[in-house]
N, C-alpha and C positions, 0 to 999 in steps of 0.2 A: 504494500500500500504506500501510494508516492504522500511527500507534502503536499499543500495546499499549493505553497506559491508554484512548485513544479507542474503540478496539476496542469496548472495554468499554459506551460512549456506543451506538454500533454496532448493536449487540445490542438496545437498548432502546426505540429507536425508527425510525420509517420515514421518515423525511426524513433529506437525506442531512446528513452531516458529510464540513465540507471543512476541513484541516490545509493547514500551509505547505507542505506537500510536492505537496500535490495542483494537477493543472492552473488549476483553476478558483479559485485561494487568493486571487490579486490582486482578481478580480474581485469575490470574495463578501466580502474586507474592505472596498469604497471604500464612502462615503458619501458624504451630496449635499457636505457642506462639505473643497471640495478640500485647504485647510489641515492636515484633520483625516489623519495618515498614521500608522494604529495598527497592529500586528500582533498578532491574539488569537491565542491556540492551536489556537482552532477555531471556525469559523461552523455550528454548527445552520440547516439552512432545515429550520424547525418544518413537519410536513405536518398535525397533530393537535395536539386538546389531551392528548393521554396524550403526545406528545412532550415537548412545554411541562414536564409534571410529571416524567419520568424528567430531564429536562434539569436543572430544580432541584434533583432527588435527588441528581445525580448532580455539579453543582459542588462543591455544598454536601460531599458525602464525600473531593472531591480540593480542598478548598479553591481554587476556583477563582472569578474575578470575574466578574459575570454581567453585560453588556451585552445592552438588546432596542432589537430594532431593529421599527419599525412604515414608516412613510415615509420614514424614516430623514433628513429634514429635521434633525433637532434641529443648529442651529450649533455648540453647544459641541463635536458628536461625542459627542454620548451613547452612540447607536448601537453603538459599537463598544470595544472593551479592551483594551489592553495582556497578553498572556498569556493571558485568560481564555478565556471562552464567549460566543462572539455567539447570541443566540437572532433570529432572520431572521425574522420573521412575512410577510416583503414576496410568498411565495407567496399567502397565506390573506388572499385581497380578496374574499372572497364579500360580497353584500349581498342581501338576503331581505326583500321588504316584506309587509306586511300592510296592504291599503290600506282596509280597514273598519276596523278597532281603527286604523289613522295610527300605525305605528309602524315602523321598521325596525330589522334585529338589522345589523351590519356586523363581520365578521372583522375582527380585529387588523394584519393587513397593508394595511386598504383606504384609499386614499385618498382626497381627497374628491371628484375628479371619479367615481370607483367610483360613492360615494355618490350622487351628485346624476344621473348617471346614471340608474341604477336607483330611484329614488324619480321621479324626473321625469316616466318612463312613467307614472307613475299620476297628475303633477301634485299631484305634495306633494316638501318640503323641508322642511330645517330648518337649523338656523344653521350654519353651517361655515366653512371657510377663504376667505380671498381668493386664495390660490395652488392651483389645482388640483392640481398632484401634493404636496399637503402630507399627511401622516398624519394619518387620523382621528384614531388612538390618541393621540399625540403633541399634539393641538392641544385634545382636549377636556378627558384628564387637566390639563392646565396651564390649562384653562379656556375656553377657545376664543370667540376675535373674529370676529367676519367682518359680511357686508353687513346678515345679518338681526337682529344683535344689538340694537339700540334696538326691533324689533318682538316680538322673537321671544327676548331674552336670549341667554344664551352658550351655548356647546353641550353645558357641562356641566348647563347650568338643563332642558334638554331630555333629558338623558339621565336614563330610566327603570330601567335596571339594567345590570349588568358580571358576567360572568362572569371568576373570576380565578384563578390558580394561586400560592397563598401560596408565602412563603420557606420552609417544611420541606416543600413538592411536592404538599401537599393541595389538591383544589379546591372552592371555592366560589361562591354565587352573591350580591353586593351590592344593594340596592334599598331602598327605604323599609321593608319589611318583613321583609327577611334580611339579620344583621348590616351594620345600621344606621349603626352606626357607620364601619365600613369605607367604605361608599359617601357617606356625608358626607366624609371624607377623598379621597376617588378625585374628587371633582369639583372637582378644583384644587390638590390636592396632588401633580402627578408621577405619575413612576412610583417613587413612594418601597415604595408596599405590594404590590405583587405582580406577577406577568406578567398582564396582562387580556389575555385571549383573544378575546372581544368585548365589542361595545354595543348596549346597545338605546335606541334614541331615540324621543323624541315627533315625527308629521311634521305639518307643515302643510298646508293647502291652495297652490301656490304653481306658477304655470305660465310664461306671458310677463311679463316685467319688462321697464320701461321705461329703460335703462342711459343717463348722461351720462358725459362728461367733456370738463373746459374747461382748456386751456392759460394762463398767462400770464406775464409777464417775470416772472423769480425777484424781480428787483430789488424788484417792487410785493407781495412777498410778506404784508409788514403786514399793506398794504389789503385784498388779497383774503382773507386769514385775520382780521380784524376782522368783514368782511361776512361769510364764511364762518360766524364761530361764531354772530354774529345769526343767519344765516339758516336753520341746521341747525337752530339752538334753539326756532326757531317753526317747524318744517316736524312733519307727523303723524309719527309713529313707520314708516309704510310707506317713507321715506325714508331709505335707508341710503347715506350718503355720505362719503367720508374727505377730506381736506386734504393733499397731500402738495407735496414738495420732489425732483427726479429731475434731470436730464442728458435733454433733447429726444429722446422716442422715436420713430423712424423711422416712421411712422406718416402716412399719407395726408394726414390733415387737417390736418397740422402742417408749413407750411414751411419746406424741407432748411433753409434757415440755419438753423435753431431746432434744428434736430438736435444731439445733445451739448453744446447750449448748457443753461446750468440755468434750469430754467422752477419754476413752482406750478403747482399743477394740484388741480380737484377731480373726484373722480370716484368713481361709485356707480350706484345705481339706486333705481327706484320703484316698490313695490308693491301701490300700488292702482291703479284704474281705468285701464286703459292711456289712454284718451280725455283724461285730466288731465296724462298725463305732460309734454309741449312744454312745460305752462304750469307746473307743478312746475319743472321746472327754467331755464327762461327766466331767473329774475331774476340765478343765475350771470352770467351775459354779462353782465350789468354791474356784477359787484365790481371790473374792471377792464380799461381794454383787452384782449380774450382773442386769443390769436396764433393760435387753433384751436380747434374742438368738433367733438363729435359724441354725436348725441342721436336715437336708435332704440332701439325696442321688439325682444327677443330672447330668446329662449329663458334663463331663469336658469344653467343649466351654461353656457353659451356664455359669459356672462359673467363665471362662476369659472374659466374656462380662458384668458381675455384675455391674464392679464400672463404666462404661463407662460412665454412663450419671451425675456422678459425677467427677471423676477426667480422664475423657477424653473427656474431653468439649473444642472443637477448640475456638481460637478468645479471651480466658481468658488473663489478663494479668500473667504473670508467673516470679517466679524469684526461682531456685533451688541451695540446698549444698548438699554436701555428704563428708562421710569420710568412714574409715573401723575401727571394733572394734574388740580386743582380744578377748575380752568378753564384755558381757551387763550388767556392774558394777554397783554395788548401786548408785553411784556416776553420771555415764551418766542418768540413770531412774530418782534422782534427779533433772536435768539439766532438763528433757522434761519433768516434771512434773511442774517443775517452770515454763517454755515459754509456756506449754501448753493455759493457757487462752489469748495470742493472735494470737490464729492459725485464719487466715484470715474468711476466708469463708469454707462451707460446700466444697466447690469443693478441698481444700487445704489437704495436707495427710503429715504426720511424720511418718514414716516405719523404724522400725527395722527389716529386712529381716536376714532370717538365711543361714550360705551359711559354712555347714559344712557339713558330710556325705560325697558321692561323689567326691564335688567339694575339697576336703582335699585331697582325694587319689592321685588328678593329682599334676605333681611335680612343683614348683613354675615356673622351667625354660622352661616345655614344652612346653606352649603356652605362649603368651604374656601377659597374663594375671597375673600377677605376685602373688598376695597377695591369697595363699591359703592355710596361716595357721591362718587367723582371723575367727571368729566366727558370725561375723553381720555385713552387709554393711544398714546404717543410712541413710536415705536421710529426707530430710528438704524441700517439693514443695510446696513452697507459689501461690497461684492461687485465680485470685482474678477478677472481671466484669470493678471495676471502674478505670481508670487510673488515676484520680487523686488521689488517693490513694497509688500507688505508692514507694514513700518515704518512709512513715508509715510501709508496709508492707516487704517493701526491708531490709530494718532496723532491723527487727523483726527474719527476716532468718540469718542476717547476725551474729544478737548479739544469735542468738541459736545457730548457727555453732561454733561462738568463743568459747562459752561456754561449747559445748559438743568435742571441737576439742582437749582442755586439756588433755580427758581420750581418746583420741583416735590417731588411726596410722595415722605416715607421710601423706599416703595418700589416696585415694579415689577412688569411681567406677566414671569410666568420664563418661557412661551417664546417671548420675546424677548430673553433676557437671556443670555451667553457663561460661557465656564467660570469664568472669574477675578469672575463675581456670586457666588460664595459665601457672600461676606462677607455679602449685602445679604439672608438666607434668611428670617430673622425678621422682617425689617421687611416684608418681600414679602407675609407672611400677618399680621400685626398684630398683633393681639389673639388670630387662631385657633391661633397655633403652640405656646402650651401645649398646647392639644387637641390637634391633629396629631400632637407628639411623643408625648403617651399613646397615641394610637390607634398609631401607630408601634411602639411596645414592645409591644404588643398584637399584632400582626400580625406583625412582623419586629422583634424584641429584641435580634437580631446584627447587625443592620443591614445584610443580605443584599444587598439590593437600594441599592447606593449610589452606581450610577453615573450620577446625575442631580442637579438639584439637591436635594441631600441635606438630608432633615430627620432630624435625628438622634434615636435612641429615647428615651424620659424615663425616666433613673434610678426615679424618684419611683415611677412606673407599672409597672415589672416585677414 
């Protein structure tokens, strides 16, 4: 039996509402970040966009805080609120291609294995997550990284329009040609401007990829991220491949001693010509003795669903930094060579992701997304079973960030970045966050929507 005031929710739309009283309460508040332990007042699972809009109506006249939730990924615990309103998009994973026009529209709840899925049958893609259960929503509003970014840019440089449901419940549609403005905001600014209900994407052509990855002693971490940055930097843009720092994954081609030992590792894939691939990636093997590869052609989803059952493990404790770098200097490789022996657990990842190609052509001011003359966006995802552990591990990301923050820019990809990046919101966007906050006050004046990395609305602009 609901309360009274929810009742009132009830009445207005057709998905259901779940309060603390109801069976299913625990289960509709968790999200992926086990640290995150909120109790809202009530979860919406959104069945409609006419829910979505009663739902905004309807905080908004019981002053209530509104948490969306899409993949529900976000580390900080965006997802969810203290008292408020969770809005649950995680039913609404439709995806709908259009494979003459190369486009697909994707629900608010879908993720990107949803995605790559359903575009794949027709042999088209487009930029997406490296973590398959990662939220569309969630990864493209913040800008969105993954394998095909140096071919294909971010996944917001792809995205064609957004359907959205503003802060007073009204809906409209974003695109180059309907309020404009909005949708230059929407592609890297959060979910600061409204509930987006869907996306419409540009798709590629993109079928079998030719996927590497090469093991080696953490210790030679330099060496291999020296040749690594050379050799990314002169490979064609069909090459998408990241740098990282991890805890030896149980993994076949990797011998048990090397399990939980800390290794470097590069790994990605190649999309051109399958026939080229061996020799694309052959010169890996010798940035340095490699403890392990493995180098086959495979279906592109198969490839964004790899690391899931490693670092896309719900219920972990988690604690994430990020920054963005000019270049991948002797000096940062130094830094992650040193932290490297306390990277928590297997589940835990230190990624140097490359985000040049492409993503360079577009000009810093045309999306929101500001920083697109740096070379690597760093992230730091401690992920970890025990909570009491905690401290230890929180401590560990923090004194890497400091350390690798030195040689790196103002500011950072927010979603990679933890609740306590607050502080870092203006440096994040650069130069665009005057715009941003006018577009802000434009769209949401009360600052309705503030349970993300918060760009606050400009006086100046109301």
């Amino acid at each position: 039996m609901g309360t009274e005031q929810f009742d009132v929710l009830r009445e207005q739309v057709r998905g259901q509402v779940i309060e603390s009283g109801d069976p299913e309460y625990d289960a509709a508040r968790v999200v992926f970040n086990g640290m995150v332990d909120r109790r809202p007042a009530a979860v919406l699972r959104v069945s409609q966009v006419a829910d979505a809009m009663a739902a905004v109506r309807f905080a908004r006249e019981n002053s209530l805080d509104v948490a969306l939730r899409g993949g529900g990924h976000s580390a900080p615990g965006f997802g969810t609120v203290d008292g408020g309103l969770v809005l649950d998009f995680s039913a609404r994973r439709g995806v709908r291609v259009d494979p003459v026009a190369r486009r697909a529209r994707a629900e608010a709840g879908a993720t990107w294995a949803d995605f790559n899925h359903a575009t794949h049958a027709f042999g088209l893609a487009s930029t997406g997550g490296i973590i398959g259960s990662t939220g569309v929503a969630g990864l493209t509003l913040g800008g969105g990284i993954g394998y095909l970014t140096r071919k294909y840019g971010l996944a917001c440089d792809n995205l064609i329009s957004a359907d959205v449901v503003l802060a007073d419940g009204t809906f409209v549609t974003a695109s180059e040609s309907e309020n404009a403005d909005l949708f230059w905001a929407l592609r890297g600014g959060g979910g600061n401007f409204g509930a987006v209900t869907s996306f419409e994407f540009q798709l590629h052509p993109l079928d079998m990829v030719f996927v590497g990855l090469a093991f080696f002693d953490a210790t030679a971490g330099a060496e291999v991220g020296a040749a690594y940055r050379e050799w990314i930097a002169a490979q064609p843009e069909e090459m998408g491949a990241f740098l990282g720092f991890h805890q030896g994954p149980p993994v076949p081609f990797l011998p048990e001693g090397w399990h939980g030992k800390p290794v470097s590792v590069v790994a990605g894939m190649w999309t051109g010509d399958l026939d080229e691939g061996q020799a694309r990636w052959q010169p890996v093997l010798d940035f340095a003795p490699s403890l392990g590869s493995m180098f086959a052609p495979m279906p592109y989803p198969a490839l964004n669903v790899m690391f899931d059952g490693l670092n896309g493990v719900p219920g972990l404790q988690g604690y994430w930094k990020a920054d963005f770098l000019s270049t991948l200097s002797d000096n940062a490789l130094r830094v992650a060579v040193e932290y490297s022996p306390g990277i928590p657990t297997v589940h835990s990842a230190n990624h140097f992701y490359p985000i040049d190609g492409a993503v360079q052509r577009v000009a810093s001011d045309a999306t929101a997304f500001a920083y697109r003359d740096v070379a690597f966006a760093p992230v730091i995802a401690g992920q970890w079973p025990d909570p009491t552990e905690n401290a230890e591990h929180i401590a560990w990301v923090r004194n890497y960030w400091s350390a690798l923050h030195e040689y790196s820019e103002p500011g950072g990809y927010i979603n990679f970045q933890d609740a306590d990046d607050q502080s870092r919101i203006e440096d994040n966007y650069a130069a665009n966050y005057a715009r941003l906050a006018q577009v802000k006050a434009k769209y949401d004046p009360d600052n309705f929507f503030h349970v993300n990395q918060n760009i606050k609305p400009s006086a100046v602009a109301r």
